[in-house]
N, C-alpha and C positions, 0 to 999 in steps of 0.2 A: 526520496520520493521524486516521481518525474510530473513537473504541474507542468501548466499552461498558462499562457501568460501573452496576453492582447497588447503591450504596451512595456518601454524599459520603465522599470519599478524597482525600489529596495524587495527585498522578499527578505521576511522575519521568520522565524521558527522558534519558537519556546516550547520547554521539558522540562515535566515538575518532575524533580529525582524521589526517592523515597523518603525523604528528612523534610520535604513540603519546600523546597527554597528551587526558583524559578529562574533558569537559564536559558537567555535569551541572546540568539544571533540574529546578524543582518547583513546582507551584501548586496550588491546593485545587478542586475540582469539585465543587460543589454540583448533586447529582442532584435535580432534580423529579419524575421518576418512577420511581421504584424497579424494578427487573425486568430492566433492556439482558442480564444474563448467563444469563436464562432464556428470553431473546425465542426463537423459530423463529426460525434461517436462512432465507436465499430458496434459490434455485434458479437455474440458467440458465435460457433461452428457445430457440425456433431461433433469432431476430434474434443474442442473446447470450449463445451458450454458458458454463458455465462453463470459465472460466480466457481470456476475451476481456480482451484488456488496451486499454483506449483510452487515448490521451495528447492533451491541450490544450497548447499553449505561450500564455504571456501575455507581453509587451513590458514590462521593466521599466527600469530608470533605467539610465545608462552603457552603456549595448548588453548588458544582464544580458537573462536571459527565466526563467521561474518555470516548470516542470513540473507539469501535474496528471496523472495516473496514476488510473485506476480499474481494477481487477480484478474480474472477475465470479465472483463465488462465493459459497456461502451461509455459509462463516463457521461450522459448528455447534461451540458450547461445549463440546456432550457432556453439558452440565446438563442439557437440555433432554428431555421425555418425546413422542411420540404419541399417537395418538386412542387406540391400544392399550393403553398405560401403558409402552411400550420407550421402553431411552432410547435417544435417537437419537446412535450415534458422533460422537466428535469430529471434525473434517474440516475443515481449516482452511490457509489459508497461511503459511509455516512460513519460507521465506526471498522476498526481494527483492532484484534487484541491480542495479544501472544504472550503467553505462558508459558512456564515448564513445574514439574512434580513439585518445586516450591508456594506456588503460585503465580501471579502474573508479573510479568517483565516492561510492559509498554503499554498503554491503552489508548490510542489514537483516535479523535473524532474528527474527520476529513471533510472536505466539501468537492462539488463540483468541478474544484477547479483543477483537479489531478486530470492528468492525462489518463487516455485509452487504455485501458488494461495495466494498469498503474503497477508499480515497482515500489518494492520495500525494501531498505536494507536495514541489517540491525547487527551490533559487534556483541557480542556475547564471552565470558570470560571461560567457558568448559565447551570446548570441540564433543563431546559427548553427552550433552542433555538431551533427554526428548521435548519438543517441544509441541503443543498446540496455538495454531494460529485460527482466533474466531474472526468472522468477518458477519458483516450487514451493509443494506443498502437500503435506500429511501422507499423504498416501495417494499420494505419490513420483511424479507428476504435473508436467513442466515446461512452462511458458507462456512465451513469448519475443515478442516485438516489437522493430522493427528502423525506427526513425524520424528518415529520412534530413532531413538539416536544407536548406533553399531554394537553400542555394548546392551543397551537394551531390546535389541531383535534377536542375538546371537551368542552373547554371554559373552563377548570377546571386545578389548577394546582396543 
């Protein structure tokens, strides 16, 4: 994931596996520029609306493939003020969840504090699953994508 970060901090990340037992990392992020949680949000486009999900697959070692996920959206903190001096609402993606034909893989509950059209990656162990990635946002907004994998669009793998 690509967050934002107003300040050097430890950043944490915990993943409950399937067995319920809780793995947790931590490393230090030294910011160069101060501000990612005051930055403006983007916006969508007509090309890409918000809540447009695109996904890449990359070929990794053992017949694994690596997921990349971008969501379109502006992300806002709610810190954030306009040309007026209002502050502009919070508005933000709030869950993530990706599946395939077993059922779900990852279920992600996020905050504001991801960055602009936010990035997902995910390693996966079959270069050939189809997968569905659901999404939501704070203002109860669902985005879904549905990316059938090569043996399942074509019979061929």
């Amino acid at each position: 994931m690509n967050i934002r970060l107003e300040q050097t901090t430890p950043v944490r990340a915990a993943a409950r596996d399937s067995d319920g037992v809780w793995h947790v990392a931590s490393v230090r992020v030294e910011v160069m520029n101060p501000g990612g949680c005051t930055a403006a949000g983007g916006s969508g486009s007509a090309e890409n609306p918000i809540g447009t999900i695109a996904m890449k697959r990359f070929r990794r070692p053992n017949s694994a493939t690596r997921l990349k996920l971008r969501i379109t959206h502006p992300m806002d903190t709610g810190l954030v003020t306009d040309e007026d001096g209002a502050v502009v609402p919070a508005y933000y993606v709030d869950t993530v969840t990706l599946a395939d034909n077993a059922g779900p893989i990852a279920d992600l509950v996020t905050s504001a504090a991801l960055a602009t059209n936010p990035d997902f990656y995910f390693d996966l162990p079959d270069r050939l699953q189809t997968v569905r990635v659901t999404a939501s946002d704070s203002k109860g907004l669902t985005f879904d994508l549905l990316e059938a994998s090569r043996r399942d669009r074509d019979g061929r793998t």
